[in-house]
Phi, psi and omega in degrees: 000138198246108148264136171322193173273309187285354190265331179286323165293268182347298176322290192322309152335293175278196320281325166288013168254323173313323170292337170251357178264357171261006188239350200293292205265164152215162201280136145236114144096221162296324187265185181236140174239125171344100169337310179298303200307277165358276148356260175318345152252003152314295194275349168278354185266353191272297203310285180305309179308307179305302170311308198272335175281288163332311183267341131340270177292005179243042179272297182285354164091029162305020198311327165299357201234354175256336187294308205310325199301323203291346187262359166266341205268320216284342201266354170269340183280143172295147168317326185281304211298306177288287172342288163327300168332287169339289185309343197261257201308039140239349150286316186288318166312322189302306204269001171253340142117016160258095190317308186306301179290329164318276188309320145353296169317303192270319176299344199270314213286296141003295209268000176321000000 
């Protein structure tokens, strides 16, 4: 059996949306909630740990160890979220007494 091009994409179509309205939601708690919703709050709370462990070390004035953090963290974050990032990495330049990766930071922080 020979299908056209659009008719093999038309296929292809329903089937991966039957795969995915059988896949959307699971039971939590009493409701039932959507996987993508699930996800997305997966990854903001991952997201929020990671911020507040950051800002810990740049309490303590950790900068290499706040620096070490950003390239798992910053892909998680919302635009407002990153900002904060930024800052909490300019608290830690501050509070480790280093001028330079502060300005480094802030011109990065800028270039947004």
């Amino acid at each position: 059996l020979w299908l056209q091009e659009s008719d093999r994409v038309e296929l292809w179509e329903r089937q991966m949306t039957a795969n995915v309205v059988a896949n959307v939601t699971r039971r939590v708690g009493a409701g039932v909630v959507p996987t993508r919703e699930l996800r997305r709050r997966e990854i903001i709370s991952k997201a929020r740990g990671s911020l507040a462990r950051m800002n810990d070390l740049a309490v303590a004035g950790k900068l290499g160890e706040v620096e070490k953090m950003i390239p798992y963290t910053d892909p998680l974050l919302l635009a407002s979220e990153r900002r904060m990032m930024y800052g909490t990495v300019l608290k830690a330049c501050a509070n480790s007494g280093n001028p330079k990766r502060a300005e480094y930071w802030h011109k990065k922080m800028l270039d947004l």
